[in-house]
Kinemage of the C-alpha trace (Angstrom):
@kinemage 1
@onewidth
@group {chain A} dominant
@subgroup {mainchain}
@vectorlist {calphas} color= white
{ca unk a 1} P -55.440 -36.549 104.174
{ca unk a 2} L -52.181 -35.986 106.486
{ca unk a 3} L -50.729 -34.112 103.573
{ca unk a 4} L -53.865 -31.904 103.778
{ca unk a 5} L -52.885 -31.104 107.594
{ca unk a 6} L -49.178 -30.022 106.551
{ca unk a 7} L -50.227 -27.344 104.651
{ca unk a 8} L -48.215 -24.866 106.712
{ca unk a 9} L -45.271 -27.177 106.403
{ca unk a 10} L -44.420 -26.573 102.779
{ca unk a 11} L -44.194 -23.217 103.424
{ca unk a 12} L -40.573 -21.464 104.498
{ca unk a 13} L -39.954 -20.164 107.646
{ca unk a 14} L -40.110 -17.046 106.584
{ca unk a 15} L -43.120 -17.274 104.863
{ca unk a 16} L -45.209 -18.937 107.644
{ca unk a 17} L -44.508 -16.375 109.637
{ca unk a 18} L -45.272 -14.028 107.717
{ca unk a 19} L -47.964 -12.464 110.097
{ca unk a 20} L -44.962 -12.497 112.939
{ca unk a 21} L -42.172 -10.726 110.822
{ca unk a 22} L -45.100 -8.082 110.028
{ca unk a 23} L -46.105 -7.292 113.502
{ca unk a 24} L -42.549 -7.084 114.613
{ca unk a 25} L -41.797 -4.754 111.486
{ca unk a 26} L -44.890 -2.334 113.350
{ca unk a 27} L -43.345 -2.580 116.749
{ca unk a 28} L -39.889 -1.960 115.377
{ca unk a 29} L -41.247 1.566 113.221
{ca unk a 30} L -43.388 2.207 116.514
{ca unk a 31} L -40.208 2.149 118.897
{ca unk a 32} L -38.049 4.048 115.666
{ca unk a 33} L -40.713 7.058 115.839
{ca unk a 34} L -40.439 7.354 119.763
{ca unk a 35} L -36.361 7.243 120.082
{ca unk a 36} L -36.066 9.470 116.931
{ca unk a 37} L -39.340 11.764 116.402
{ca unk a 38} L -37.028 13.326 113.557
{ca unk a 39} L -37.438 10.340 111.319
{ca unk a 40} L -40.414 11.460 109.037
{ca unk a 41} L -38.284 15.098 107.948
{ca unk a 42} L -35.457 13.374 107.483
{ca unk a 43} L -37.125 10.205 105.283
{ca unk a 44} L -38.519 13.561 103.565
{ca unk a 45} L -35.050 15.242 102.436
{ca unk a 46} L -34.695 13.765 99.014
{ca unk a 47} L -38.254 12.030 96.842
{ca unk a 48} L -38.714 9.973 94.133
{ca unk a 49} L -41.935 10.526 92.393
{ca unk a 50} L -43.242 12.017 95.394
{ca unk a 51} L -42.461 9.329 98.005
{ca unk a 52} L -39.042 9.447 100.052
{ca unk a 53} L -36.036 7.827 98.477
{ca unk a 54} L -35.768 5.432 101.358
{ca unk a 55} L -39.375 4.138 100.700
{ca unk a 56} L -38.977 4.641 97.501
{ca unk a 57} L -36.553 1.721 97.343
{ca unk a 58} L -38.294 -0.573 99.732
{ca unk a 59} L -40.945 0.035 97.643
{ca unk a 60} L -39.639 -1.025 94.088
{ca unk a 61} L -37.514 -4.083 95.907
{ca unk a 62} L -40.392 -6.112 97.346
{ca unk a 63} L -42.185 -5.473 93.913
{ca unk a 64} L -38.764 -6.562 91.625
{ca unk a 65} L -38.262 -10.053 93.168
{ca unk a 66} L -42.423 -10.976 92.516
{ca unk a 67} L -41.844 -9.850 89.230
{ca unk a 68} L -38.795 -11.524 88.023
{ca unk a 69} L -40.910 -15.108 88.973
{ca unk a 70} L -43.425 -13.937 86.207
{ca unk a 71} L -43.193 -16.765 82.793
{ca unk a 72} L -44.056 -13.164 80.719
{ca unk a 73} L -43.939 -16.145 77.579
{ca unk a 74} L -47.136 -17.481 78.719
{ca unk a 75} L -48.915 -14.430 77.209
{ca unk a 76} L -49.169 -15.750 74.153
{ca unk a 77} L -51.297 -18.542 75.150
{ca unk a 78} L -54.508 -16.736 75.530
{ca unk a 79} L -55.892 -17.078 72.722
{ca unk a 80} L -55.652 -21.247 73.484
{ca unk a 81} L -57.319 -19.998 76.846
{ca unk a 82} L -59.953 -17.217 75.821
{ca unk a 83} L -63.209 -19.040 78.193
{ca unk a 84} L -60.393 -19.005 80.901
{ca unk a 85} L -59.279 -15.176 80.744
{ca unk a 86} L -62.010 -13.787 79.769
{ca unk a 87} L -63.935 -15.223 83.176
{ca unk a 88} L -60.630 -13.960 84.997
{ca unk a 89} L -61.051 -10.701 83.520
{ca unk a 90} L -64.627 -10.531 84.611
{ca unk a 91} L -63.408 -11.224 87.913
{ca unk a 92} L -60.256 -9.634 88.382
{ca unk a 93} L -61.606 -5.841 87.136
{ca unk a 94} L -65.154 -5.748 87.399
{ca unk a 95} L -66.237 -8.103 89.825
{ca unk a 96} L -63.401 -7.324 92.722
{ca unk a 97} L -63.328 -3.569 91.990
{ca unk a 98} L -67.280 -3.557 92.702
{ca unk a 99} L -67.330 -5.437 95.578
{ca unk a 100} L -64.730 -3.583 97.660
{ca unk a 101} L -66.121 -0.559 96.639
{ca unk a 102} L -69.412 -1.823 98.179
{ca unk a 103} L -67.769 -2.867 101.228
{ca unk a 104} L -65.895 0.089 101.922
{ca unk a 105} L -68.968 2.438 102.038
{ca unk a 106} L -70.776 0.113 103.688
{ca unk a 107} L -68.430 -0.617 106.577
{ca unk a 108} L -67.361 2.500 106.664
{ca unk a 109} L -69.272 5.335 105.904
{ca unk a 110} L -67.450 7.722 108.529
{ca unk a 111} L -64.116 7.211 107.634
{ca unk a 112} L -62.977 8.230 104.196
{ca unk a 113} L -59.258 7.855 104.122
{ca unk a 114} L -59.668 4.079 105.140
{ca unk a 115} L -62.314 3.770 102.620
{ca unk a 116} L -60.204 5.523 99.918
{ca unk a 117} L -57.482 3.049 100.752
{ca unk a 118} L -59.525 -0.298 100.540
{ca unk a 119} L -60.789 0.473 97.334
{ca unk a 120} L -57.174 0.789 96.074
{ca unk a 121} L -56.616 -2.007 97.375
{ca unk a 122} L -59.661 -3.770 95.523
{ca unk a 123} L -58.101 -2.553 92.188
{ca unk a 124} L -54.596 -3.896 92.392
{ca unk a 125} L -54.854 -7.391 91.602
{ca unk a 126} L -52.621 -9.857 93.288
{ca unk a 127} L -49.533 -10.453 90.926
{ca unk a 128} L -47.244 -11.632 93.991
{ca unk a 129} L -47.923 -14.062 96.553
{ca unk a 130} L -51.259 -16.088 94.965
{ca unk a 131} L -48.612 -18.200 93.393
{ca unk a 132} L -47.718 -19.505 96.778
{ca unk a 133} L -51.155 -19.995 97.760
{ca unk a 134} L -52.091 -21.777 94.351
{ca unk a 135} L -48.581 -24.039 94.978
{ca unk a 136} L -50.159 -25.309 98.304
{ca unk a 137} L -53.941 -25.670 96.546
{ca unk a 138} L -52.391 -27.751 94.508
{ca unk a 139} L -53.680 -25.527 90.920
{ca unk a 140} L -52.415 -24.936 87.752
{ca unk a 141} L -48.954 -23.789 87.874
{ca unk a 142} L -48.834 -22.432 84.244
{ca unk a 143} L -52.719 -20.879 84.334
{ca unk a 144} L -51.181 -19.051 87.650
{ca unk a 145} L -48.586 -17.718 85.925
{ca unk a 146} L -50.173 -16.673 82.886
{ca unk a 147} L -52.883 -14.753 85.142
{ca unk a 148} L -49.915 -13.157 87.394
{ca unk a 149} L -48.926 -12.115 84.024
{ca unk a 150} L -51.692 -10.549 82.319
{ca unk a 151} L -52.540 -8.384 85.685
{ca unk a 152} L -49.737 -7.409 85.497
{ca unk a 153} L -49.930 -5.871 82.025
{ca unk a 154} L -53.461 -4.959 83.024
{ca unk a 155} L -52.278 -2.975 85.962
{ca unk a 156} L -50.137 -0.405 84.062
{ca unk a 157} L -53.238 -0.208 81.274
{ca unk a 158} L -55.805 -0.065 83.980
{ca unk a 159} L -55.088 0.717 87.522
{ca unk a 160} L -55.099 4.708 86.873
{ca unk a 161} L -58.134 5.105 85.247
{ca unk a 162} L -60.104 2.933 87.392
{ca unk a 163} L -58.296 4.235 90.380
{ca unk a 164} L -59.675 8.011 89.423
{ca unk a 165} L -63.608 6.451 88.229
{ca unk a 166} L -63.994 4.763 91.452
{ca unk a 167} L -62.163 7.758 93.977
{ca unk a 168} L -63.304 10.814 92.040
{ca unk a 169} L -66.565 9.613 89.873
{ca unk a 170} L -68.459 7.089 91.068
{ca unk a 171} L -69.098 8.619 94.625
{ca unk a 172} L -70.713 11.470 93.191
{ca unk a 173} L -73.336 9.584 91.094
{ca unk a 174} L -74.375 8.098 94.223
{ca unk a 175} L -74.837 11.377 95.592
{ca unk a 176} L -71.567 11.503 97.907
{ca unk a 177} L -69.322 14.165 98.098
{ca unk a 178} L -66.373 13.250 95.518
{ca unk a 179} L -64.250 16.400 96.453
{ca unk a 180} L -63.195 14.624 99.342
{ca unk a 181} L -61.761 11.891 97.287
{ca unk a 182} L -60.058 13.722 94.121
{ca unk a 183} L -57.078 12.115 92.418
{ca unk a 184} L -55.297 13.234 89.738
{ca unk a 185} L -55.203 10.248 87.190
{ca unk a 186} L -51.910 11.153 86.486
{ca unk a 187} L -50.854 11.013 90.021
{ca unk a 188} L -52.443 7.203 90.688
{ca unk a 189} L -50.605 6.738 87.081
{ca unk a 190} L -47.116 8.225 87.678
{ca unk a 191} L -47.133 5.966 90.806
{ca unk a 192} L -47.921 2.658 89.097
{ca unk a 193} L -45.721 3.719 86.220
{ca unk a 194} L -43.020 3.656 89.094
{ca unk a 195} L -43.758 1.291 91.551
{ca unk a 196} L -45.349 -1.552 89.373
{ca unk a 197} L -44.015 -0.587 85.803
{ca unk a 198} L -40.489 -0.020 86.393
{ca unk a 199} L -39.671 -3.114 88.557
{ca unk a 200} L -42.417 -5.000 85.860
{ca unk a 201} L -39.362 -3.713 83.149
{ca unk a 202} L -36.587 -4.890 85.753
{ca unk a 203} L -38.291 -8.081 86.069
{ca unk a 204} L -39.031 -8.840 82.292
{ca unk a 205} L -35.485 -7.954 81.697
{ca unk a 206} L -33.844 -10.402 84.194
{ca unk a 207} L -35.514 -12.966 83.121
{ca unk a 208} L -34.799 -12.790 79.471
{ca unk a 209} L -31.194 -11.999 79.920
{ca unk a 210} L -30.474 -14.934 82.307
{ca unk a 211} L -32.658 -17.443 80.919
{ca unk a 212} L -30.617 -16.617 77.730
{ca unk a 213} L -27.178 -16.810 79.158
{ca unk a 214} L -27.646 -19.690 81.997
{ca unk a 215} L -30.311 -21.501 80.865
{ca unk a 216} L -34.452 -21.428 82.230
{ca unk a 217} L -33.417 -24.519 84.754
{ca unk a 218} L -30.555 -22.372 86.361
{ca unk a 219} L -32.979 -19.144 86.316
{ca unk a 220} L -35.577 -21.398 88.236
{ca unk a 221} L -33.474 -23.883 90.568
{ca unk a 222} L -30.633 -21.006 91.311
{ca unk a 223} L -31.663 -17.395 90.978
{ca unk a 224} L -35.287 -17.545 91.868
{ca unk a 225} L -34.538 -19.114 94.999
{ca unk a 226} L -32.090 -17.095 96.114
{ca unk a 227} L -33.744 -13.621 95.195
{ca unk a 228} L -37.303 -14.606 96.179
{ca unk a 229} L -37.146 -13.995 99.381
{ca unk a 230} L -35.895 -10.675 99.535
{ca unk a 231} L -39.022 -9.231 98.584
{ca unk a 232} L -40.431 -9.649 102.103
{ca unk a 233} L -37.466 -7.871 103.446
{ca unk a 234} L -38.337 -4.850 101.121
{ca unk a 235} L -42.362 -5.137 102.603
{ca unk a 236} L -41.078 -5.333 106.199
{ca unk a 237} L -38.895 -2.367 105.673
{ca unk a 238} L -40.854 -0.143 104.026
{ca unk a 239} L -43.527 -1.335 106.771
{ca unk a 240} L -40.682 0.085 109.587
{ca unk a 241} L -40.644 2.814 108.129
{ca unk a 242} L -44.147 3.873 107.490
{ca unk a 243} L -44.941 2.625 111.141
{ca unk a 244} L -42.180 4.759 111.969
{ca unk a 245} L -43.808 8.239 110.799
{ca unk a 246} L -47.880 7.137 111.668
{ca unk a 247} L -47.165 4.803 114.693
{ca unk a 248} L -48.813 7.056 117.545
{ca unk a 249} L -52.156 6.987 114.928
{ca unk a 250} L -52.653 3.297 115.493
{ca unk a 251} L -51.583 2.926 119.107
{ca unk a 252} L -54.177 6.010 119.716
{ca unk a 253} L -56.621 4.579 117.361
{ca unk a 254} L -56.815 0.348 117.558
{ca unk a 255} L -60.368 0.437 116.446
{ca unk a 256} L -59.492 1.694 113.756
{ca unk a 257} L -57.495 -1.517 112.455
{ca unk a 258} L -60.387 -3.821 113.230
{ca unk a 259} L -62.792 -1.857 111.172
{ca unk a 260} L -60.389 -1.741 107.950
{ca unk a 261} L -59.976 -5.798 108.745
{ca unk a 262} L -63.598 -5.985 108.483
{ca unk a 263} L -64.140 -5.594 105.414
{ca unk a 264} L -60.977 -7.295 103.964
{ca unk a 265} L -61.741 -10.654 105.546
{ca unk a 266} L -64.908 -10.320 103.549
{ca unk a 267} L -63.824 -9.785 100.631
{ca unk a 268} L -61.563 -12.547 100.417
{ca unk a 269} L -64.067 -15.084 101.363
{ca unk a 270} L -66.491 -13.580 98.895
{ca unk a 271} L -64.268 -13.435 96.422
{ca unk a 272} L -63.023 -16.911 96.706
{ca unk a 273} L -66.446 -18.228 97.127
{ca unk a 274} L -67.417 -16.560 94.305
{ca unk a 275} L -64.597 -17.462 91.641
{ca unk a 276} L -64.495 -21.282 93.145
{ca unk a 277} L -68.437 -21.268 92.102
{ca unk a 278} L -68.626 -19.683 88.925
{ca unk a 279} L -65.581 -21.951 87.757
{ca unk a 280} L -67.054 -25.042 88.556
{ca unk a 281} L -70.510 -24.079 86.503
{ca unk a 282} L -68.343 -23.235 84.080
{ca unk a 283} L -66.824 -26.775 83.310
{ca unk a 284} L -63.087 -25.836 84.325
{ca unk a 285} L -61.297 -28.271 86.260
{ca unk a 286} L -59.752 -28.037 89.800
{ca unk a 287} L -56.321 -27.011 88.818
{ca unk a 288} L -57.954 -23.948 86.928
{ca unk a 289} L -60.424 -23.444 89.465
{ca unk a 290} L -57.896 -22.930 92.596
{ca unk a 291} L -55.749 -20.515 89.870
{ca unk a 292} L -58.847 -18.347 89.213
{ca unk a 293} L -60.030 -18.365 92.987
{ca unk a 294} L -56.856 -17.374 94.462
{ca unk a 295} L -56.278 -14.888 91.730
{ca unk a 296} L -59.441 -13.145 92.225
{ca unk a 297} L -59.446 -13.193 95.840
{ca unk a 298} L -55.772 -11.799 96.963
{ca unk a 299} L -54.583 -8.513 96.195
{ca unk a 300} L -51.411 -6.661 95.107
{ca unk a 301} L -50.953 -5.020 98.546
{ca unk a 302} L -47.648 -3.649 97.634
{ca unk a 303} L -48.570 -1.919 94.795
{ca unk a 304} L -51.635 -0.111 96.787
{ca unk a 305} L -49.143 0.863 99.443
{ca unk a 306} L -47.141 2.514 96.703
{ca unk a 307} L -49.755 4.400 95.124
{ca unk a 308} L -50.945 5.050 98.609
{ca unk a 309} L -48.208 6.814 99.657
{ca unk a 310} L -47.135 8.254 96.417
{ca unk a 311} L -50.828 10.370 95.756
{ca unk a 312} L -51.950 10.450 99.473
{ca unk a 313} L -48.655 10.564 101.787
{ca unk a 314} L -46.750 8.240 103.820
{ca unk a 315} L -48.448 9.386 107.065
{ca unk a 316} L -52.145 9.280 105.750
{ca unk a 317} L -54.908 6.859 106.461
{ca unk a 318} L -54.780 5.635 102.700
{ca unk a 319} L -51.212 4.274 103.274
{ca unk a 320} L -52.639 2.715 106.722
{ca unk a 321} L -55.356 0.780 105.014
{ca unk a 322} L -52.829 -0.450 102.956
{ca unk a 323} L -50.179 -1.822 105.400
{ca unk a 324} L -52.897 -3.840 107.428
{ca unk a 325} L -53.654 -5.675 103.933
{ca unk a 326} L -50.930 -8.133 104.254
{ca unk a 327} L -51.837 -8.589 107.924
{ca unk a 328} L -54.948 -9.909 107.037
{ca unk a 329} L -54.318 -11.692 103.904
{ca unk a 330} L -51.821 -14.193 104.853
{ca unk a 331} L -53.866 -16.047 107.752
{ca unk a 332} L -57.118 -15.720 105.565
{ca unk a 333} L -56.115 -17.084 102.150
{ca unk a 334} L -53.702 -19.514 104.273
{ca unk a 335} L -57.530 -20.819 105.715
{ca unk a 336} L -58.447 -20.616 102.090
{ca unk a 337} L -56.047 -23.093 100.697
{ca unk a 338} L -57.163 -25.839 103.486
{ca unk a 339} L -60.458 -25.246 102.260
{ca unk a 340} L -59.646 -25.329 98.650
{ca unk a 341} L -58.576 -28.598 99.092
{ca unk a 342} L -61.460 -29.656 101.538
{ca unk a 343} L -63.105 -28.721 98.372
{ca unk a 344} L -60.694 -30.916 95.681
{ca unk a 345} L -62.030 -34.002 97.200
{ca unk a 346} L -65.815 -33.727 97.501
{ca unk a 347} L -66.138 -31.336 93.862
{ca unk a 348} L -63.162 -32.911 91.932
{ca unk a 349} L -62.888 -36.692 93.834
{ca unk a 350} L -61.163 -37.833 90.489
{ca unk a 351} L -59.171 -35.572 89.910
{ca unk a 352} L -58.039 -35.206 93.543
{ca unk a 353} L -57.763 -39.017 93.303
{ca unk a 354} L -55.233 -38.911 90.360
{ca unk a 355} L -53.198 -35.878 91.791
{ca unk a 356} L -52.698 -37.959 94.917
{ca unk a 357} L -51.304 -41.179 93.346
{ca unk a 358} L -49.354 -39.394 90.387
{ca unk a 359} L -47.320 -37.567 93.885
{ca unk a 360} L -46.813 -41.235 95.638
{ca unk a 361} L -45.632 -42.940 92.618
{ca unk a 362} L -43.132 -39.463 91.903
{ca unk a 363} L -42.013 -40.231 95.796
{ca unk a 364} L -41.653 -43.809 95.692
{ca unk a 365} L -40.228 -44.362 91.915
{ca unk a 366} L -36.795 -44.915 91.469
{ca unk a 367} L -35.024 -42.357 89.444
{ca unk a 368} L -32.187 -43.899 86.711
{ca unk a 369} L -29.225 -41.672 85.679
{ca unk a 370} L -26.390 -42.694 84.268
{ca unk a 371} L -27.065 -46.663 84.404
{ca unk a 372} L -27.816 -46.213 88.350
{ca unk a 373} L -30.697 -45.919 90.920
{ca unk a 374} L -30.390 -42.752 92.977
């Protein structure tokens, strides 16, 4: 069980402290806008696809590194793994989309910016940091990363068209005023095409052109390492930025933060809940069970910041809803993974049992190279 209480440990520094870095990148933007009040006209001299070349780039960075960890091989094994995808399609774009949806209107009914930007946040599908929380839950490495994948895909087939049903449609069957919420599904698809489908292309392309040239155990020991972490500088930058240009909104307007956490923090224990259930019933085992879960319950926060700011501006409460995401996320799927394995050892006690003594006997066994013990 001590390994159980070191959960935090295995992270990096920068990683653990993820929540820190974030709230300094807020203060930082926040003391940016008051010295300079000129930054938002000047981040707005030259755009990109609608969004200011500066965020533009923080933007595609802190989407490139995620994607260049994606195994985009592991595609072709879905057809070995249709029970698998198809219940991770189930919950990934019908079950998630729903249920933010729901919680957004319910939460709040008054404020439709916010609620706009949760429910773009309920439709991108985490393709980025559930692989660290699935490390530390101890699931399926390779069903995480053919999941990552296939959202992935499914994001640039996807994302636009349910972006515009559940903005622009799906309020008005219900009787609410959709005007207020029109999108252009070009506009929520010219801004994933950007932000998610050209550093997707970047990404893909790495990979295959250094796994060819150095090898997949230099890609994975030497590059990943290195480049991984740079991703979080392009989220707290862009973050400086936007915090920057709306800062005096949330120092005015604190509430306003706790009611979009609200309904995050609910949908991540729902949604966990949820997958970690219906997987069980369905026969898989743990490893597959903590891939699903974390898949379906964290989000691709980046990408709903870019399509936030790309269709709905850098200073509007869209792009807000989506810069508190990560805020949120990190402590509550962090509480997740402790629970996840809380969970291993009363659902899966064999299982957790084997994992356990396969890791002692891979710390304690003496490894042989070249006629010698190392």
């Amino acid at each position: 069980m001590a390994n159980r209480t070191k959960v935090t440990a295995q992270l990096s520094v920068i990683d653990r402290f993820l929540p820190l870095w974030i709230f300094i990148a807020m203060f930082l933007g926040l003391g940016l806008g008051r010295v300079y009040p000129a930054v938002g006209p000047a981040l707005d001299t030259v755009k990109v696809g609608g969004v200011a070349l500066p965020i533009a780039v923080g933007l595609f960075w802190m989407m490139y590194p995620v994607l260049a960890k994606v195994r985009y091989g592991k595609l072709a094994g879905v057809g070995t793994s249709g029970r698998l995808f198809a219940t991770s399609l189930m919950l990934n774009w019908v079950v998630g989309p729903i249920l933010m949806f729901a919680l957004a209107w319910i939460l709040l009914p008054d404020l439709p910016h916010y609620r706009t930007g949760l429910i773009l946040i309920g439709l991108a599908r985490c393709i980025a940091m559930v692989l660290i929380w699935n490390m530390l839950a101890k699931g399926s490495s390779e069903v995480a990363a053919l999941l990552v994948a296939l959202n992935s895909v499914f994001q640039i087939l996807f994302y636009s068209v349910l972006g515009w049903f559940f903005i622009t449609v799906l309020p008005t069957w219900l009787g609410a005023d959709g005007a207020a919420f029109h999108v252009s599904m070009w506009e929520i698809a010219k801004s994933v095409l950007l932000f998610l489908g050209l550093p997707l292309g970047a990404g893909a392309l790495t990979r295959l052109m250094l796994v060819r040239s150095r090898g997949e155990e230099w890609y994975e020991r030497k590059f990943l390492p290195k480049i991984g972490p740079t991703a979080l500088l392009g989220l707290l930058y862009t973050i400086v930025l936007m915090f920057a240009m709306q800062g005096d909104r949330i120092v005015r307007q604190p509430l306003d933060v706790l009611r979009i956490a609200g309904p995050l923090v609910l949908y991540f224990i729902i949604m966990f809940a949820t997958a970690f259930v219906v997987s069980k019933k369905l026969g898989f085992s743990y490893e597959e069970t903590a891939s699903l879960s974390f898949t379906a319950a964290g989000n691709n926060f980046e990408l709903a910041i870019a399509v936030a700011i790309g269709v709905f501006g850098i200073s509007s409460g869209e792009a807000l809803a989506g810069v508190v995401g990560p805020l949120i996320e990190v402590p509550a799927l962090l509480a997740l993974v402790y629970l996840s394995l809380w969970l291993r050892d009363r659902l899966f006690p064999a299982e957790g049992a084997a994992h356990d003594e396969a890791r002692l006997t891979e710390q304690t066994e003496p490894v042989v190279r070249k006629g010698e013990v190392v």
